[in-house]
C-alpha positions, 0 to 999 in steps of 0.5 A: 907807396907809389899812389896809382892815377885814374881817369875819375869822373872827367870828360875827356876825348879819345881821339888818337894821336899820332907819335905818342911817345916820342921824346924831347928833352925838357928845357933847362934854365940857370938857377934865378937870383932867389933859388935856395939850395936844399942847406939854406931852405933847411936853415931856414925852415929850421930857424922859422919853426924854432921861432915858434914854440911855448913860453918859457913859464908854460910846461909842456904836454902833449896836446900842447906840443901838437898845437905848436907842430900844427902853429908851425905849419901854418906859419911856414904857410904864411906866405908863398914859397917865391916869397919866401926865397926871396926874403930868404936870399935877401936876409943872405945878402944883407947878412953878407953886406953886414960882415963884409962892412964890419957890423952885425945885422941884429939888431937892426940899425937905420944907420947902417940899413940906410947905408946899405940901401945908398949901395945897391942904388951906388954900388962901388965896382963892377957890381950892377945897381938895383931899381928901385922897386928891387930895393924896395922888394929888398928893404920888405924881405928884410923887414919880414926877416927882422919881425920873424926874430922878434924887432921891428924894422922902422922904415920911416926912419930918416935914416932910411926913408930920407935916403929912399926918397933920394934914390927916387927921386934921383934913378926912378924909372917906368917900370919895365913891362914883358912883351905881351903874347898875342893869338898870332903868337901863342899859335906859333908857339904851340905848333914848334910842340910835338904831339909826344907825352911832353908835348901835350903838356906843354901845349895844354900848359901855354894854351891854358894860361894864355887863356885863362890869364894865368900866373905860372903859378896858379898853372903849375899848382893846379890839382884835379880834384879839391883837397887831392894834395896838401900842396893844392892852389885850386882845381878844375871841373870840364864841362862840355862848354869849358872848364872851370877852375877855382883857384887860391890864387894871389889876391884869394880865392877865384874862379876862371871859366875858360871856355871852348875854343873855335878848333882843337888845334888852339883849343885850351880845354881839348888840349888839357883832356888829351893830355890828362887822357894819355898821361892817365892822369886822374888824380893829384897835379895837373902838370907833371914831369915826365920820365926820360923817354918821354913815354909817362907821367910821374907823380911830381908836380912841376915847377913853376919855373917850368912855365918860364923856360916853355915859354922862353924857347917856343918863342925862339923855335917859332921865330916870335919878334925874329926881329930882335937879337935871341938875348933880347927876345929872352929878356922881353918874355916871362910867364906873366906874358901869357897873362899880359897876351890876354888882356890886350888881345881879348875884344870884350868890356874890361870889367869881364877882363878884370875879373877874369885876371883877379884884378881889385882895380880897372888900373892894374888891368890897364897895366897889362894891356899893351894895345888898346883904344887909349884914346876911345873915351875923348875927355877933351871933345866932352868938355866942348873943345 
């Protein structure tokens, strides 16, 4: 049954605007190396909830059988949805690579993992080589994939570490950091967004995560309220100084405050209350997809690949780094550029930036900030040189 969405209890502003309803066709975008199609979710849906079930000498029951439904569930919970098509497509592949080579994947052997790893880093034809931080997010989905089936993947054996280490050694680079956004930037950005349903949505999305050092997913798993969907990654609370959002995020559980901004034009908080107002959203996600004309909110929430391609073609529309050839520009921006426009552009003591990114060090805060008084702390004049 369709569920009715109401204002509740937040704040929001009812300032009019104008050209409500027109329309915009939302951004498309390929299909990514880790996307499933519906068959092979459902495989491996299937295969992950069979792997769970009661010993051979135990007899069932129904209360029993209610605990290996809801053991399932959480099973399937266990790790991210992103993870787990990755692991998913990375058992498809190696799988694949088995056959093709003449062997079986199970159980798991060294040798041939081994073998397997020296052809992503050497591949034969026209088939492009891996990083090595691929690779190494490749052996981990395979790992996981040969625990769910009851081995155990040792990658400590010579067989692979050995050859592991001599693909480090040998093709290791700097790892590859996407373009910050910086205010310049993300203010150019929201005004190519028209002021109809979508681009409410839109705005209130980039100025959100921009400001609140977002991942794309940490936005789009936004819900209005606590436990409104099973679904939930957090939910926020407007208050007349910003907003605040409690997020089951990554590292665990968080808090971001984001506060007000100095005009309604670059403002995250305004721009989120006049999108929840003329969505008439009030209850369940945040972000939402809109129907065709452009005129209201559907229930489903987007995805967050949404974010990825919103924010790939406002930095084309608003000629950000036009400098550079438009395949270029693509390749350099990512929803973690939102994430990565905060920390370099925010004027305050790390430690605040840090928290406010969820960051378990100062280190990996320094990593996402691509301008910075590196030299402010002068190690070389303190030693009296």
């Amino acid at each position: 049954m369709k569920q009715e969405r109401h204002m509740g209890s937040l704040t929001t502003s009812s300032t009019k605007i104008e050209g409500l309803g027109g329309s915009e066709s939302e951004i498309s975008s390929s299909a990514s190396y880790d996307s499933l199609n519906g068959d092979e979710h459902d495989e491996r849906t299937s295969r992950d909830r069979a792997s769970i079930a009661l010993p051979a000498n135990v007899a069932g029951s129904g209360a029993l059988d209610r605990l290996i439904d809801t053991a399932r569930d959480y099973a399937e919970a266990s790790t991210a949805g992103n993870t787990n098509k990755a692991y998913a497509a990375d058992w498809k592949h190696f799988t694949r690579w088995c056959r093709l080579k003449g062997t079986e994947p199970l159980p798991p052997s060294p040798e041939m993992i081994g073998l397997y790893v020296a052809d992503l880093a050497a591949p034969t034809g026209k088939t492009p080589a891996l990083s090595v931080s691929t690779i190494e997010r490749r052996l981990s989905g395979l790992s996981w994939n040969y625990k769910q089936r009851g081995f155990t993947l040792d990658r400590k054996n010579r067989h692979i570490a050995t050859v592991l280490a001599g693909i480090k050694r040998k093709h290791a680079r700097p790892p590859v950091q996407k373009e910050a956004i910086l205010p310049e930037d993300i203010q150019a950005m929201v005004a190519t967004l028209p002021y109809d349903l979508r681009g409410l949505r839109d705005r209130a999305i980039l100025l959100l995560g921009y400001a609140g050092g977002l991942r794309r997913s940490e936005v789009v798993n936004l819900d209005i309220h606590k436990d409104d969907t099973p679904d939930s990654g957090g939910w926020l609370e407007i208050f007349d100084k910003g907003a605040l959002l409690t997020l089951n995020a990554k590292t665990g559980w968080r808090e971001v405050e984001v506060g007000r901004g100095s005009s309604d034009q670059t403002c995250p908080v305004h721009a989120l209350e006049q999108w929840l107002h003329f969505a008439k959203i009030g209850f369940g996600p945040v972000f939402v997809r809109t129907s065709r004309d452009g005129k209201s909110a559907l229930e489903a929430r987007l995805s967050d690949k949404h974010v990825a391609r919103l924010i790939k073609a406002t930095v084309l529309k608003s000629g950000v780094r036009s400098d550079l050839p438009e395949a270029k520009r693509l390749a350099m921006f990512s929803g973690h550029s939102l994430r990565a426009g905060l920390a370099s552009s925010a004027e305050v003591d790390e430690r605040y930036v840090q928290k406010h990114l969820g960051h378990a060090s100062a280190e990996m805060t320094r990593r996402y900030q691509r301008r910075r008084d590196r030299f402010r702390v002068n190690l070389t004049k303190a030693a009296g040189l």
